[in-house]
PyMOL Python script that loads the backbone (N, CA, C, O; Angstrom):
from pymol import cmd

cmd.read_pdbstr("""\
ATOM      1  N   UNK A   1      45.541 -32.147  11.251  1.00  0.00           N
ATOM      2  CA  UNK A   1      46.413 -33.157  11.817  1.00  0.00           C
ATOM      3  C   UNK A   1      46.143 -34.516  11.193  1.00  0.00           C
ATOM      4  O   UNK A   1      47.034 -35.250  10.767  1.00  0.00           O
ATOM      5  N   UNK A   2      44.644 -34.837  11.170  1.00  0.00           N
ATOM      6  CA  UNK A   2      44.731 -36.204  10.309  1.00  0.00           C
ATOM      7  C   UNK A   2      44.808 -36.323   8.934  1.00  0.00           C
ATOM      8  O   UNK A   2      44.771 -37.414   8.365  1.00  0.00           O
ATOM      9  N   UNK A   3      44.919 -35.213   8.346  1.00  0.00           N
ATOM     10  CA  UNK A   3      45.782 -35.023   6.889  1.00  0.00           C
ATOM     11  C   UNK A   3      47.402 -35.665   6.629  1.00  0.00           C
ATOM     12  O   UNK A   3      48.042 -36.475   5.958  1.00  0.00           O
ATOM     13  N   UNK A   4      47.524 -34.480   7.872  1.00  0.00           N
ATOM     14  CA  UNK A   4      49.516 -34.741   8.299  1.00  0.00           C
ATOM     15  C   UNK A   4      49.218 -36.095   8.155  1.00  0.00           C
ATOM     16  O   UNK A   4      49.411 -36.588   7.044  1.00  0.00           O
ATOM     17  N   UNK A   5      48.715 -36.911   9.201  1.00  0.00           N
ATOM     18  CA  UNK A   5      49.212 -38.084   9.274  1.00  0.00           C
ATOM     19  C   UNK A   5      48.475 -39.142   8.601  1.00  0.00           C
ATOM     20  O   UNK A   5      48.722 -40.270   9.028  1.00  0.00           O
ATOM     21  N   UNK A   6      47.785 -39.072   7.827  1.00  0.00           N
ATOM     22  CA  UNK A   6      47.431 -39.825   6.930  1.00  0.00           C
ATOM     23  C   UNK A   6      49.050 -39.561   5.275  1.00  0.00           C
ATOM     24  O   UNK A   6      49.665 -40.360   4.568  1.00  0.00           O
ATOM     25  N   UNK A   7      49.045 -38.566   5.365  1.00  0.00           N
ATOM     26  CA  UNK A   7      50.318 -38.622   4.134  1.00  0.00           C
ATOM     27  C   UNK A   7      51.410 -38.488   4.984  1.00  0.00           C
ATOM     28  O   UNK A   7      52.327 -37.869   4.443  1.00  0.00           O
ATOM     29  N   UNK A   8      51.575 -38.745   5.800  1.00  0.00           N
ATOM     30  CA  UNK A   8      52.803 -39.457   6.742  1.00  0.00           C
ATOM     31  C   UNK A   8      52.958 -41.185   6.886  1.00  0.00           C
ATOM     32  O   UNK A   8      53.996 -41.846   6.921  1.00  0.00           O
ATOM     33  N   UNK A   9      51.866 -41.537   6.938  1.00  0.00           N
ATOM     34  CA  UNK A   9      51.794 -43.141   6.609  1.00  0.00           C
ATOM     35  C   UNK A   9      51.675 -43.621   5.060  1.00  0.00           C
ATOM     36  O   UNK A   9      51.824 -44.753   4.600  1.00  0.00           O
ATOM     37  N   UNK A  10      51.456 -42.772   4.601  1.00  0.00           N
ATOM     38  CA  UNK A  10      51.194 -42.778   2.801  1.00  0.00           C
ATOM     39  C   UNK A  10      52.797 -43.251   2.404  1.00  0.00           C
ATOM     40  O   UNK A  10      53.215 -44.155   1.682  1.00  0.00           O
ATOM     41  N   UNK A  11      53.590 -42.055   3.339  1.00  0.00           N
ATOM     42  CA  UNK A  11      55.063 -42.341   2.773  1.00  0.00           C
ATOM     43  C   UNK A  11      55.701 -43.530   3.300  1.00  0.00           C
ATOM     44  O   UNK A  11      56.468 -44.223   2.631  1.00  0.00           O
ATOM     45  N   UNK A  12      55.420 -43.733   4.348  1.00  0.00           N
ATOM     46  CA  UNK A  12      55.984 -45.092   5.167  1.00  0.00           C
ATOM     47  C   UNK A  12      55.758 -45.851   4.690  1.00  0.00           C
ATOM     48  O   UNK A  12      56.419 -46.868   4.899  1.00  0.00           O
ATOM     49  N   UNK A  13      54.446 -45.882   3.524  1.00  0.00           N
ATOM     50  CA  UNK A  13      54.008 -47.542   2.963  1.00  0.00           C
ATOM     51  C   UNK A  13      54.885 -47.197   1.874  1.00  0.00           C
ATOM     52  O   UNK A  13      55.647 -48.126   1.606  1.00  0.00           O
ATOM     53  N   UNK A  14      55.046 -46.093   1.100  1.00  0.00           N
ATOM     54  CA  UNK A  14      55.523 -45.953  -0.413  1.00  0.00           C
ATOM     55  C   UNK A  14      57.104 -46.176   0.216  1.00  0.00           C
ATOM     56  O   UNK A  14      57.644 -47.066  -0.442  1.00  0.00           O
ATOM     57  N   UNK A  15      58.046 -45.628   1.320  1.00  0.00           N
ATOM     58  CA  UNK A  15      59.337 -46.087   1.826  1.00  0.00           C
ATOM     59  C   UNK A  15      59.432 -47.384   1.755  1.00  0.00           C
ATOM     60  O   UNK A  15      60.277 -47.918   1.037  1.00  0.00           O
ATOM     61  N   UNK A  16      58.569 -48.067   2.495  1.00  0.00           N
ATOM     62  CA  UNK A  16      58.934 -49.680   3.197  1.00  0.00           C
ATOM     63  C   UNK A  16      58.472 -50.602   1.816  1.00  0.00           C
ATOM     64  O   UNK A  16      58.719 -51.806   1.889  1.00  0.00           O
ATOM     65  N   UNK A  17      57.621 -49.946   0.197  1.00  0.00           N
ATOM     66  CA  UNK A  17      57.530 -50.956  -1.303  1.00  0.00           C
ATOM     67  C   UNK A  17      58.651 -50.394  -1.880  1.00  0.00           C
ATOM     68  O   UNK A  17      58.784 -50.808  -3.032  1.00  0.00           O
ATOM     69  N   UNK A  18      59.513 -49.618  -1.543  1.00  0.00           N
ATOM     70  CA  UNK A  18      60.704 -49.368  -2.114  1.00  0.00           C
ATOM     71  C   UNK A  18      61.894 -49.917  -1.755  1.00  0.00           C
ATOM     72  O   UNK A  18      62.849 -50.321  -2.419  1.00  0.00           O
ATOM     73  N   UNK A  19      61.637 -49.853  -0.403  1.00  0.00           N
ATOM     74  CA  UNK A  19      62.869 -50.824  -0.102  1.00  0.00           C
ATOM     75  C   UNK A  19      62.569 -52.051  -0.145  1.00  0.00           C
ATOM     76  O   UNK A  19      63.551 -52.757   0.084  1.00  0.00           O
ATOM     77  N   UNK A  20      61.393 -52.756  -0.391  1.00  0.00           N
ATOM     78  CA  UNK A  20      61.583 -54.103  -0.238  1.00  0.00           C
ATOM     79  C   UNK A  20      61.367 -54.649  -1.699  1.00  0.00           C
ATOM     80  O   UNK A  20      61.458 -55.861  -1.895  1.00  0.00           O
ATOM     81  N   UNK A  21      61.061 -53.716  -2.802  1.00  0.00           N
ATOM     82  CA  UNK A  21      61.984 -54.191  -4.049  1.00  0.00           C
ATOM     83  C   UNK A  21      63.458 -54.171  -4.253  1.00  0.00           C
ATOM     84  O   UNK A  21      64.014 -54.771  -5.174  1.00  0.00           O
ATOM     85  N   UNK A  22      64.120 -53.389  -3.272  1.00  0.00           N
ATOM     86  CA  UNK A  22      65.470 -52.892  -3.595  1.00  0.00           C
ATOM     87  C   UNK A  22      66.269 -54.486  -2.856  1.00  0.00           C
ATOM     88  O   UNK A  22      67.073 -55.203  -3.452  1.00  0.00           O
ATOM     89  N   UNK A  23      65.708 -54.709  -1.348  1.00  0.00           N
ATOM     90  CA  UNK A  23      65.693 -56.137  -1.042  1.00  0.00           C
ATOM     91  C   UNK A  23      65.675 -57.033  -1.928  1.00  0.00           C
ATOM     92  O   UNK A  23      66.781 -57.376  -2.346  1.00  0.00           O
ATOM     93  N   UNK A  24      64.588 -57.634  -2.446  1.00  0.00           N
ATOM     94  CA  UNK A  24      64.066 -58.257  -3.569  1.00  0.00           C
ATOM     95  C   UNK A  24      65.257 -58.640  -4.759  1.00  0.00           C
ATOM     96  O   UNK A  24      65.694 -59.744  -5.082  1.00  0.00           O
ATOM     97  N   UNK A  25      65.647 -57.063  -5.351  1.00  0.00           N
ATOM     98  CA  UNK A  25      66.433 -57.338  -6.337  1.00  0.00           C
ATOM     99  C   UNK A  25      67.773 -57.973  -5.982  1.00  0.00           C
ATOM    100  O   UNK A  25      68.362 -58.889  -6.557  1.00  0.00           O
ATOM    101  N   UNK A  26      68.162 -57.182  -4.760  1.00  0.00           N
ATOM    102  CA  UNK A  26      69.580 -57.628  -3.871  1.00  0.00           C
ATOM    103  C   UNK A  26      69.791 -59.275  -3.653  1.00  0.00           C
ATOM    104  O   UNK A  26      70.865 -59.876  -3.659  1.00  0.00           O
ATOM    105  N   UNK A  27      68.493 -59.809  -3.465  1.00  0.00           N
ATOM    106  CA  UNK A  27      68.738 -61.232  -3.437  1.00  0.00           C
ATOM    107  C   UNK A  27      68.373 -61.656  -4.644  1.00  0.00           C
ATOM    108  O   UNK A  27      68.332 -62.886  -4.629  1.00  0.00           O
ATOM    109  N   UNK A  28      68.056 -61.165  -5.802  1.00  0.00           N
ATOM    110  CA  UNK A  28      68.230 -62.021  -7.097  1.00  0.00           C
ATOM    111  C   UNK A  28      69.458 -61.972  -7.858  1.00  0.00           C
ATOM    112  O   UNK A  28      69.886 -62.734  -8.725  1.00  0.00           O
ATOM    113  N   UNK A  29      69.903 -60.985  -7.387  1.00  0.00           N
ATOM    114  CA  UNK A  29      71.359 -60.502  -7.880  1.00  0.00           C
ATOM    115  C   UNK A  29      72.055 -61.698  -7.155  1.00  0.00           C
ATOM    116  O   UNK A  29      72.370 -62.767  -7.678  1.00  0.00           O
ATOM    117  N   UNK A  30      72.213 -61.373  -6.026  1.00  0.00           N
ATOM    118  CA  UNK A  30      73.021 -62.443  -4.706  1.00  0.00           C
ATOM    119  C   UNK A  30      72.828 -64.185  -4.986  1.00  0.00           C
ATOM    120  O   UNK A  30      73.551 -65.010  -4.427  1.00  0.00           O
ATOM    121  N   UNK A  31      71.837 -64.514  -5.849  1.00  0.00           N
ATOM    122  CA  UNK A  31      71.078 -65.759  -6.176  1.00  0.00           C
ATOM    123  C   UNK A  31      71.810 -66.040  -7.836  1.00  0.00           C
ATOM    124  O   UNK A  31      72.446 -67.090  -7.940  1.00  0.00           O
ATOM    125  N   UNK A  32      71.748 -65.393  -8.732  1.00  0.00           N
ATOM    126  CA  UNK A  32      72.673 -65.141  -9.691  1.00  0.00           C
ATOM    127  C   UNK A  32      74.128 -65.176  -9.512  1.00  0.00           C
ATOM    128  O   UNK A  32      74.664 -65.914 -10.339  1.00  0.00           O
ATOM    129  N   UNK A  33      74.994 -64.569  -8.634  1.00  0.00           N
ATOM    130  CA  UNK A  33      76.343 -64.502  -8.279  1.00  0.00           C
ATOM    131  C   UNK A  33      76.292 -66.110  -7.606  1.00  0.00           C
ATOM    132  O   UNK A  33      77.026 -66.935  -8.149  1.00  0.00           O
ATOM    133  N   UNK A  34      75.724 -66.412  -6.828  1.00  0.00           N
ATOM    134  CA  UNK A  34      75.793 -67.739  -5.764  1.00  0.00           C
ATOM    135  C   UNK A  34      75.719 -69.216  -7.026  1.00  0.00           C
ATOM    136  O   UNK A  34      76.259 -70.322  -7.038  1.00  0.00           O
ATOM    137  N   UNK A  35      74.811 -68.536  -7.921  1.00  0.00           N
ATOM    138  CA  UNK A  35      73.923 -69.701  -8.831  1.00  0.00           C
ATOM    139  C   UNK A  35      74.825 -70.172  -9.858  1.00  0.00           C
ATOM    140  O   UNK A  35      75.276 -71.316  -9.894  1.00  0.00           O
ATOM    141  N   UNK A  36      75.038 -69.383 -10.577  1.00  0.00           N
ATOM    142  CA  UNK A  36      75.999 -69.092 -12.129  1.00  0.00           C
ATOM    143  C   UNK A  36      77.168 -68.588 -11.938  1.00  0.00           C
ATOM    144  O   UNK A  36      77.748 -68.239 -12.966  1.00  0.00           O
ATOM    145  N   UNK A  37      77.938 -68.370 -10.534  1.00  0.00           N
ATOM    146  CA  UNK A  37      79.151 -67.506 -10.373  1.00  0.00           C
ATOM    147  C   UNK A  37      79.354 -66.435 -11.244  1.00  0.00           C
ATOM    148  O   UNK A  37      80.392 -66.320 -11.895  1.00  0.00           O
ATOM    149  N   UNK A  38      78.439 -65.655 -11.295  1.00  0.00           N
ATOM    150  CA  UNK A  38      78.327 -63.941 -12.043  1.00  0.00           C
ATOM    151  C   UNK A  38      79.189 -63.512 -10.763  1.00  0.00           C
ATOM    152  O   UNK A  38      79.148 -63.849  -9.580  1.00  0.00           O
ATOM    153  N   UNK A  39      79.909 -62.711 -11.428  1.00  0.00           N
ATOM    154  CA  UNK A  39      80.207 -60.860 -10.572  1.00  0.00           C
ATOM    155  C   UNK A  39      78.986 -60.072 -10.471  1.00  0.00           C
ATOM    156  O   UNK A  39      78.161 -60.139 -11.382  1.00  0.00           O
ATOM    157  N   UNK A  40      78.761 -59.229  -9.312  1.00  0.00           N
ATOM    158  CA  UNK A  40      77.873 -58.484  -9.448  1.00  0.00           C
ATOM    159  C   UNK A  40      77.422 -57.920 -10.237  1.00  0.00           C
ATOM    160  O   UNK A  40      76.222 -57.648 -10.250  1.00  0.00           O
ATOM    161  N   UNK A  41      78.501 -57.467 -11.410  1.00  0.00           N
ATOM    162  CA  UNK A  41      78.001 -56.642 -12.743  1.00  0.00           C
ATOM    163  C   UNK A  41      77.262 -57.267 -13.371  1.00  0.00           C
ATOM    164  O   UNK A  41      76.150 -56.874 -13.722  1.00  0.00           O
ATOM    165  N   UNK A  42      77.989 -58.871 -13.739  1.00  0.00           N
ATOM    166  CA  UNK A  42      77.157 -59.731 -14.404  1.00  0.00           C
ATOM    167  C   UNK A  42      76.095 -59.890 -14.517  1.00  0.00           C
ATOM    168  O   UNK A  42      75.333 -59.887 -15.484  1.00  0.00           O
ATOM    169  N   UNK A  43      75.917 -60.145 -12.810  1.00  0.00           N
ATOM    170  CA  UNK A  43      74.259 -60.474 -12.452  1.00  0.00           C
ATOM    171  C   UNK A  43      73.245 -59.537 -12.669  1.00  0.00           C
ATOM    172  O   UNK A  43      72.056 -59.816 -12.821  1.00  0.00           O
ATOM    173  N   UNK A  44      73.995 -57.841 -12.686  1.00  0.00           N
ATOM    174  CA  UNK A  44      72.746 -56.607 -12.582  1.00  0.00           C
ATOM    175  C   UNK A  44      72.717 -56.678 -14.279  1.00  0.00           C
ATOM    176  O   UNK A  44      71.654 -56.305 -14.775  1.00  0.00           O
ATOM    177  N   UNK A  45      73.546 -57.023 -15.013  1.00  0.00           N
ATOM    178  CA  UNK A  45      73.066 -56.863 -16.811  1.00  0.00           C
ATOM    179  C   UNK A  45      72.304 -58.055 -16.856  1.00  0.00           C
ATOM    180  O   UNK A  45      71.297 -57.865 -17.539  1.00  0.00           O
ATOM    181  N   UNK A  46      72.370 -59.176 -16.420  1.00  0.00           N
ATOM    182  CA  UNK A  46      71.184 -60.007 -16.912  1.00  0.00           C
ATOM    183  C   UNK A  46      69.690 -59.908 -16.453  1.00  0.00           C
ATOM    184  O   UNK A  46      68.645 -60.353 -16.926  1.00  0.00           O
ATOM    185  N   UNK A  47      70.035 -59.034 -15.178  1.00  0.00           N
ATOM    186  CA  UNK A  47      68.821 -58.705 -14.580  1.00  0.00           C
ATOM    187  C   UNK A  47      68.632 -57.521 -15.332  1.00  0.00           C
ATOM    188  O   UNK A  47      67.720 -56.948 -14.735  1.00  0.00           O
ATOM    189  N   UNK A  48      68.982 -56.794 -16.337  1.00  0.00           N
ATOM    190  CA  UNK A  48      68.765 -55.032 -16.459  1.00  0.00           C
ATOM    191  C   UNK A  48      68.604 -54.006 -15.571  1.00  0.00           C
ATOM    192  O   UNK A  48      68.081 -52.908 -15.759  1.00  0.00           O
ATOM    193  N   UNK A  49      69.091 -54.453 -14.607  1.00  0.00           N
ATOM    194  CA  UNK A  49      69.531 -52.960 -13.420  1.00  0.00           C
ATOM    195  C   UNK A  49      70.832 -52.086 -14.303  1.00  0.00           C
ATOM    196  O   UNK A  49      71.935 -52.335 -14.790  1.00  0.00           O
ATOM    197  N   UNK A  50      69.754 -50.749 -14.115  1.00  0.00           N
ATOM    198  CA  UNK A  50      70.566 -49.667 -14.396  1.00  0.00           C
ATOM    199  C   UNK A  50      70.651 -48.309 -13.332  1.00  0.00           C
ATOM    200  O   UNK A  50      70.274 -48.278 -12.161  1.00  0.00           O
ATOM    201  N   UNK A  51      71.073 -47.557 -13.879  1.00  0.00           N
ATOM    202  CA  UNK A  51      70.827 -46.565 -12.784  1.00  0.00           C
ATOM    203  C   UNK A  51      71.251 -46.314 -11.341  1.00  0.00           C
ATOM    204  O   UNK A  51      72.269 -46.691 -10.761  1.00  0.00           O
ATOM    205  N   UNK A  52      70.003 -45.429 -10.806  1.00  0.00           N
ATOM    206  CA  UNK A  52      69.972 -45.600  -9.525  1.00  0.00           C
ATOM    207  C   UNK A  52      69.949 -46.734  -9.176  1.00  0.00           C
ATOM    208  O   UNK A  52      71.032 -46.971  -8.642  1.00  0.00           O
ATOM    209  N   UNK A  53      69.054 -47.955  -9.170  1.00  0.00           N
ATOM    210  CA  UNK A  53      69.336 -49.136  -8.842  1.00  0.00           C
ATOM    211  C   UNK A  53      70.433 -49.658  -8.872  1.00  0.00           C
ATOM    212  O   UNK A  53      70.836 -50.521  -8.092  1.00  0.00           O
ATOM    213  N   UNK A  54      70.886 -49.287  -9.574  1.00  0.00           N
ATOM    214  CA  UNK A  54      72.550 -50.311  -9.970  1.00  0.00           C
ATOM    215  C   UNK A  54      73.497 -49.907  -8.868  1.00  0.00           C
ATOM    216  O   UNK A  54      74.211 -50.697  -8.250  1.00  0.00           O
ATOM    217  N   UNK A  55      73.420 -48.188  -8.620  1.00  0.00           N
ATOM    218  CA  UNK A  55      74.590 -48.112  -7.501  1.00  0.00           C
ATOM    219  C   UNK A  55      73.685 -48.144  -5.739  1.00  0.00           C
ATOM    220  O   UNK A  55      74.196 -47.771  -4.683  1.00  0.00           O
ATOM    221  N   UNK A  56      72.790 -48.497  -5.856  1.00  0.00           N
ATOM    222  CA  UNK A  56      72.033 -48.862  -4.568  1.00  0.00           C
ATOM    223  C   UNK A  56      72.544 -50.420  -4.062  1.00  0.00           C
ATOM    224  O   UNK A  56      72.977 -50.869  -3.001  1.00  0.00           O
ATOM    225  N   UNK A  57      72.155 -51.179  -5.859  1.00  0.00           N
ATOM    226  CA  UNK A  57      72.922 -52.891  -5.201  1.00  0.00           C
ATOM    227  C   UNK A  57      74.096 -52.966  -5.014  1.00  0.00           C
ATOM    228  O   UNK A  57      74.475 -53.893  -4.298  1.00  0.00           O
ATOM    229  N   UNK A  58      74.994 -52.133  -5.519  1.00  0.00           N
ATOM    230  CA  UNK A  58      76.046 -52.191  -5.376  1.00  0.00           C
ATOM    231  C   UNK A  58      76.482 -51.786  -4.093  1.00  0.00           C
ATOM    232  O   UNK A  58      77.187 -52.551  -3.435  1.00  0.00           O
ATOM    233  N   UNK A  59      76.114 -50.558  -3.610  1.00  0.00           N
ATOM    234  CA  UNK A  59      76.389 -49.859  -1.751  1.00  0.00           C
ATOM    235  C   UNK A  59      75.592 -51.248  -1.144  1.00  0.00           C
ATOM    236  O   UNK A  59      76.280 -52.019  -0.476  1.00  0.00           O
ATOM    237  N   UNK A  60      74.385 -51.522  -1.331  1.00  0.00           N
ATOM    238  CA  UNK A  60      74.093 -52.925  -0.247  1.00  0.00           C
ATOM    239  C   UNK A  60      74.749 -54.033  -0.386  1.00  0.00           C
ATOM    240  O   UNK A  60      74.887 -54.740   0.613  1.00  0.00           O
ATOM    241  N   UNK A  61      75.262 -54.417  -1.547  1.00  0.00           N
ATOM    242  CA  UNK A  61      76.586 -55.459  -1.431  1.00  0.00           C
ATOM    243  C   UNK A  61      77.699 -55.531  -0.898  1.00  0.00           C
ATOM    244  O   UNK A  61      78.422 -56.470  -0.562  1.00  0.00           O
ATOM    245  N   UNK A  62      77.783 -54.256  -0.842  1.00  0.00           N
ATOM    246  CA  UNK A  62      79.192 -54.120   0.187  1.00  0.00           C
ATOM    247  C   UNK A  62      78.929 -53.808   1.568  1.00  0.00           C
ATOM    248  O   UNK A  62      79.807 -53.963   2.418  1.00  0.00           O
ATOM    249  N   UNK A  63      77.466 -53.262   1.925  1.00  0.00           N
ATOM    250  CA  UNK A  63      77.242 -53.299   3.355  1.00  0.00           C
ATOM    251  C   UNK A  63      77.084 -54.147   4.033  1.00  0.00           C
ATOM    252  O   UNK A  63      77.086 -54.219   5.262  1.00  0.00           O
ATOM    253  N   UNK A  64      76.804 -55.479   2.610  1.00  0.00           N
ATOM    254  CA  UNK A  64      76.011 -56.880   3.141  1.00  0.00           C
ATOM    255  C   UNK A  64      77.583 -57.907   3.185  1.00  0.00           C
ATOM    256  O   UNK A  64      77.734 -58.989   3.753  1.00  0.00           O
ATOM    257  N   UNK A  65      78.531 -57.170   2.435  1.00  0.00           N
ATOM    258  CA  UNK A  65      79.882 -57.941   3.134  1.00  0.00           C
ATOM    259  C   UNK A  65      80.264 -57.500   4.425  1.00  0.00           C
ATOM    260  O   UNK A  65      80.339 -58.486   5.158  1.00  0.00           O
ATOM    261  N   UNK A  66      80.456 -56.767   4.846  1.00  0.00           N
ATOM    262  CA  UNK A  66      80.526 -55.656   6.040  1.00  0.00           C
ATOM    263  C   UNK A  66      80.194 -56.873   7.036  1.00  0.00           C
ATOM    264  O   UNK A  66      80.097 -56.671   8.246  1.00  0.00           O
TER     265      UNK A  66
END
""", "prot")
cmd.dss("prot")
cmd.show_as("cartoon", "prot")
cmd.util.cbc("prot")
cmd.orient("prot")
């Protein structure tokens, strides 16, 4: 049991540094668009978001218009 829950909190810390880079980037992006009037695209190529990242800022940009 204190196995289980030692790599049960393992993931909660590795969940909660993932999302709070994904945070992180969301407001440098959001700081870029606000700053320099980029489009979102704009802002994720000067930042080099690709990928998964790219369609993550993109779903939280529109959740964060919502």
């Amino acid at each position: 049991m204190c196995k289980a829950y030692r790599e049960l909190v393992k993931d909660w810390k590795q969940e909660g540094k993932r999302e709070g880079r994904q945070e992180g980037r969301l407001l440098d992006v959001q700081n870029l668009m606000d700053s320099l009037r980029l489009t979102a695209e704009q802002a994720m190529d000067a930042l080099k978001i690709e990928g998964q990242e790219r369609e993550d800022c993109f779903r939280m940009l529109r959740e964060a218009a919502q």
